[in-house]
Structures are given as C-alpha cells and as structure tokens.
N, C-alpha and C positions, 0 to 999 in steps of 0.2 A: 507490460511493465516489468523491469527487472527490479531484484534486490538492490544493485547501486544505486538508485533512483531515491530509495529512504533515505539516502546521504544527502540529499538536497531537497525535499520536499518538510513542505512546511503549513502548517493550518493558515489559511488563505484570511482566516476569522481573528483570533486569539497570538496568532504567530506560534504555536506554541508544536516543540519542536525534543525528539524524533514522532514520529506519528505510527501505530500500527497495524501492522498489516496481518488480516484475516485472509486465506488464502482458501478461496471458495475451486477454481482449475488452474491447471497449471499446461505447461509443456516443456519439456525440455528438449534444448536444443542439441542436436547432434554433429555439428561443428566444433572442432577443437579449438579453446582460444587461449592464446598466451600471453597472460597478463602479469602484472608486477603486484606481487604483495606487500602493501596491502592495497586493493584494487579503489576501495573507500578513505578518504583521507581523515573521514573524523566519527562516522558511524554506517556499520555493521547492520545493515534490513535482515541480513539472516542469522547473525547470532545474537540480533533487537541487545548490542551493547555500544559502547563509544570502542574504538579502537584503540583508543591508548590501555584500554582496561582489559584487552584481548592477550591472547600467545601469537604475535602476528604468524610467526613459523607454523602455527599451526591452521591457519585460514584455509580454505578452498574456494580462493577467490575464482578460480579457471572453472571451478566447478559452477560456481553459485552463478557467475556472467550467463550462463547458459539457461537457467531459469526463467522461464517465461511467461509470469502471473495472468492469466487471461483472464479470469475474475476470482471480486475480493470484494475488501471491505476497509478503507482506511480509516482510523480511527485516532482523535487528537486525547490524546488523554488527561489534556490542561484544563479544554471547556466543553468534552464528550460529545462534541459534534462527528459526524460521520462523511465519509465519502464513496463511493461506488466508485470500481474500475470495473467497467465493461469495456470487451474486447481489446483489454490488454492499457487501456487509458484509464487515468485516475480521472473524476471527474469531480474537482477541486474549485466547485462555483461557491461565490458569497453566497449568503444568505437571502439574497436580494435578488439575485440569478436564479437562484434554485427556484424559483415560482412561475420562469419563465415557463412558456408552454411545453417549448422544444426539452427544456431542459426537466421539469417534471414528468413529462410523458415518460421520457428515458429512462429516468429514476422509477419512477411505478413501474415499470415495464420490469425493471432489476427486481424492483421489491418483491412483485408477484414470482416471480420464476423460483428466486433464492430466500424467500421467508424460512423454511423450513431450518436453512441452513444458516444463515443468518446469526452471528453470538447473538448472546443474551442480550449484552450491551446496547446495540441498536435494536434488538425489537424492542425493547425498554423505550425506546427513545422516541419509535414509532408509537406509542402507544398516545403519547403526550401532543 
C-alpha cells in the first residue's frame, strides 16, 4: 500500500474520512518516478494534511510514490474502528466480514505477530 492510496480510502463503517495510518514495515522502492505535484488531489497520507493547506512546492511527491507500506494499521478516527494492512493490502471489511473465518484468521494471525507494536489505540480496542 502507498501514501496516495489515503487520498481515496475511506471507513468502509462510519464513511469517516482521512483514515490513519500506523506504519508497522515499510520498503522503499528504488525506481525513479516522475510524477506531477501535487501527486494527491485532496489529501496528503504522508504529511496526514488536506493539500490545500500544504506548500505544494514543497511536497516530495516522487519521493513518497516509492513507499511501500507492507504493514500497518489503518485507523478511522470518526468511530475508532481499525484496519490491518497485511502484505501491503489494507484489509478494510465491514463489521459483518470481519467474523468471517478466512477473514478473522488473518486478522488474529496480524494481531499475534504485531501486538507489541501495535498503538495504544487499537490494543485499547482489542481489549473490549
């Protein structure tokens, strides 16, 4: 998952929008890319602001495309619901989903590995 990608993602629950992102690995790519600033038309995953409220000239949009979040933590901060990106996918099920077998396995599977790491925020959540 990249930074542009917060430009369009939205709580799947509450609608509730920009969402943030906890950045548990990463990679960066080592392809040069050449993109137009500002590469986000309305919000900014990696300076977590709206664009109109940025120095466009001073973005690093070329830089930030090359980012490549492989796990994390997406977080709505309307209705403090959570998301896991594992291997690099945001994993952005209803509420109703998430009990699914396949899709709880996968989620436990995140929870055990990255608890430690984990903000506050969601182990709070896990608690309940």
């Amino acid at each position: 998952m990249r930074y542009p990608l917060l430009n369009l993602l939205a709580c799947p629950m509450c609608k509730g929008f920009p969402l943030k992102l906890y950045v548990i690995e990463r990679r960066v790519d080592e392809k040069d890319y050449s993109v137009s600033k500002p590469f986000c038309d309305y919000y900014c995953g990696r300076e977590e602001k709206l664009v109109s409220s940025l120095d466009v000239s001073k973005l690093e949009c070329a830089t930030c495309v090359k980012n490549d979040v492989l796990s994390g933590v997406l977080v709505c901060e309307k209705c403090g619901r959570w998301y896991p990106v594992i291997n690099g996918i945001p994993f952005m099920y209803p509420d109703s989903r998430r009990q699914h077998p396949k899709v709880k396995a996968k989620e436990d599977e995140f929870i055990k590995k990255y608890m430690d790491v984990l903000p506050q925020e969601v182990r709070d959540r896990l608690k309940t």
